[in-house]
N, C-alpha and C positions, 0 to 999 in steps of 0.2 A: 504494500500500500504506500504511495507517494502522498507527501505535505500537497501537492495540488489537488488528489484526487476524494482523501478521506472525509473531509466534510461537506463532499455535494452528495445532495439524496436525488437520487432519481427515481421518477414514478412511470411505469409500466403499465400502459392500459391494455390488456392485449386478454380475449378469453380463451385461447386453444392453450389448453394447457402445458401442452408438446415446448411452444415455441416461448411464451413464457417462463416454464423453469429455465430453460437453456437462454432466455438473453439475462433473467434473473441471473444464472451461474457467471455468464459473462460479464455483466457489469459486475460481481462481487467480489469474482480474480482479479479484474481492473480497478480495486481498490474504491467502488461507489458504493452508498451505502443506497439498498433500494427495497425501495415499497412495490406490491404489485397487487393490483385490483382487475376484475374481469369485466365488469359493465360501463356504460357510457355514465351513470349518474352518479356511480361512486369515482370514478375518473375524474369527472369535475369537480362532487365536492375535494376531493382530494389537492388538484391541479390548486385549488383556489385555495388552501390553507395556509398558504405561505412557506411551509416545510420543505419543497424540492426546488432544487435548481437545474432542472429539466424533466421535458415530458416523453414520453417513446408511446405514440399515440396509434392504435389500429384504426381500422377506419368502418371496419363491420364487424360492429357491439350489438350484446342485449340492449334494449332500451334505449338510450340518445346515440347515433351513429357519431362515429369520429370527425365526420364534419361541423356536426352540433356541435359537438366538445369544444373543438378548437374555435369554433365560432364563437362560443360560450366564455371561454377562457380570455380572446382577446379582446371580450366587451371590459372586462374588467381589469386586464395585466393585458399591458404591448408588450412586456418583455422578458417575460418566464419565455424560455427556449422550446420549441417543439419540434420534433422530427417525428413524420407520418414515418409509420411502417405497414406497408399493405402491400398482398398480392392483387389489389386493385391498382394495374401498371399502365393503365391505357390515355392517352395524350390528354382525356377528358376529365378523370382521375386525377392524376398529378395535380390538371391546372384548377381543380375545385381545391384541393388540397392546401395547394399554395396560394390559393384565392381566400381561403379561411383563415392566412395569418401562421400558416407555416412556418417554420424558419428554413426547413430540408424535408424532401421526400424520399426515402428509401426504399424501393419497391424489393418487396421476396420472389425470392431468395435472396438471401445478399450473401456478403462473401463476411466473416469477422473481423479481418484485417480494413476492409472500408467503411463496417460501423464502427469498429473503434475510433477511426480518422472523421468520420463526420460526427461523433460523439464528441472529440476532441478540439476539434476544430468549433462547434459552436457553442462550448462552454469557455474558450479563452474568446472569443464573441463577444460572449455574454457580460464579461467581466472588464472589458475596455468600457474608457467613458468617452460620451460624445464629446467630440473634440470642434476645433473651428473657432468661430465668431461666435457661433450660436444661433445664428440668423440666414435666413436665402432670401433676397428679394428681386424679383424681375417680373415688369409687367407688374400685373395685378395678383401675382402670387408673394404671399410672404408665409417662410414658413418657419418656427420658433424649435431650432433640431431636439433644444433640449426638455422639452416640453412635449415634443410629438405633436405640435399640432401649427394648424396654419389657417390660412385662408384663401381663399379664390375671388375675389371680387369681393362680394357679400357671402359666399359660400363657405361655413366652417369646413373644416378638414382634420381628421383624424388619421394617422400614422400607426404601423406598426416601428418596433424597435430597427427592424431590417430594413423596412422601405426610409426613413430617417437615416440607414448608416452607408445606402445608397446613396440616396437623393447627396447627404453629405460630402462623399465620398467624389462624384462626378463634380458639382459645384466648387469644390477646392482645389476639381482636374480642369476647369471648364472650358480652357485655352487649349486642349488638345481631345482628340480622341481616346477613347479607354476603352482597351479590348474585353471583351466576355472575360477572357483570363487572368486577366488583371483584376476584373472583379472578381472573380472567382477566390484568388490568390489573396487579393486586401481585407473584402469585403467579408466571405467566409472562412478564410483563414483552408483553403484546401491547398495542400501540396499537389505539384505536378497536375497543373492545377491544366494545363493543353490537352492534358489527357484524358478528362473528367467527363463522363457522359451524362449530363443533366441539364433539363429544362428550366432549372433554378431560376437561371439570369434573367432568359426572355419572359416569362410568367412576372416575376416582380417587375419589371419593367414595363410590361403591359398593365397588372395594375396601380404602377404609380403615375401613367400616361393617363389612365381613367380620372386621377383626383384632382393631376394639376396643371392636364392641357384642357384649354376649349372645346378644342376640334381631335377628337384621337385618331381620327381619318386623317389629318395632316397638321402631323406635331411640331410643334414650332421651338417648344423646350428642349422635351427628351429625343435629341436625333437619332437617327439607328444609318451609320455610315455600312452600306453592305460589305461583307466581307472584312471590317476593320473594326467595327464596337460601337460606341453610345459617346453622344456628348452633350454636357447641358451647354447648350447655346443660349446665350445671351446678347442681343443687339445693343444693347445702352443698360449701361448700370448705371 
């Protein structure tokens, strides 16, 4: 057990019992101390105790499905960490998943060596502080990173922790293009990060496109340069 690892509890929503003891045993060899629950309503009231510093969320529960959950979790915490794990793998899947405030989707099978790494990876995440001004303003968006929240016009706006370390993240780049990679590599903290097969990037970025452009049919903010990445464009600060 390592000084990083022994004081995060992680919580296990998952009911097949097969794959539950076995991520149970794995996070315990990795030094996590962890809780495991089978249904969607004990999931949440648990997620919401305040006691874990991450979630390992199924997605097909008794009673609230794991999209509820996570739905649920992020009306009231943007920044407790959640990684789906579902054999639910299909491009529709993912992108509800990560629509609900995701931080990672891990579809099964997975390999143990790439959930420790997305385990690991979004708990040193977790534990960085918003950095910056603190501030984004362009146009009629202003958005307050350490706050999570902003506005459009007259339009409030609410943030997750990720879509904030994004948004961030490019706005401090804004003078250049920033590859998929590179957020991949800053933003979630993945190694060999060229190599990664995940829809991560472009799903938060579609909906951070939803919150703080006008037109998501022809974004004026969040650019998507083909073949090269994402830039916050700005014509006049």
């Amino acid at each position: 057990m390592t000084n990083e690892t022994k004081s995060i509890s992680v919580l296990i929503v998952e009911d097949e019992l097969a794959i539950a003891e076995g991520l149970v045993d794995l996070c315990e060899m990795n030094g996590y101390n962890v809780k495991h629950v089978a249904d969607g309503e004990s999931g949440l009231a648990e997620a919401l105790s305040g006691k874990y510093g991450l979630v390992l969320l199924d997605l097909m529960l008794p009673g609230l499905d794991g999209f509820t959950v996570c739905d649920k979790i992020r009306e009231q915490d943007k920044c407790l960490p959640i990684i789906i794990l579902s054999a639910k793998n299909s491009d529709d899947d993912i992108i509800n998943g990560l629509k609900y405030g995701a931080d990672d989707y891990v579809a099964k099978p997975f390999s143990v060596p790439m959930l420790l790494a997305r385990i690991s990876a979004v708990l040193r995440r977790s534990r960085q502080p918003i950095e910056g001004d603190g501030k984004l303003v362009a146009g009629n968006l202003r958005v307050n990173f350490r706050e999570y929240a902003g506005m459009r016009g007259s339009e409030e706006l609410q943030f997750t922790r990720k879509e904030i370390e994004i948004l961030e993240y490019l706005w401090k780049n804004r003078d250049r293009v920033v590859s998929r990679a590179e957020l991949l590599r800053e933003v979630w903290d993945y190694e060999n990060a060229e190599s990664v097969d995940t829809r991560t990037v472009d799903i938060h970025i579609t909906k951070l496109r939803k919150k703080i452009e006008d037109d998501t049919s022809h974004p004026q903010l969040l650019v998507t340069f083909r073949g090269e990445g994402y830039q916050f464009r700005v014509t006049s600060e």
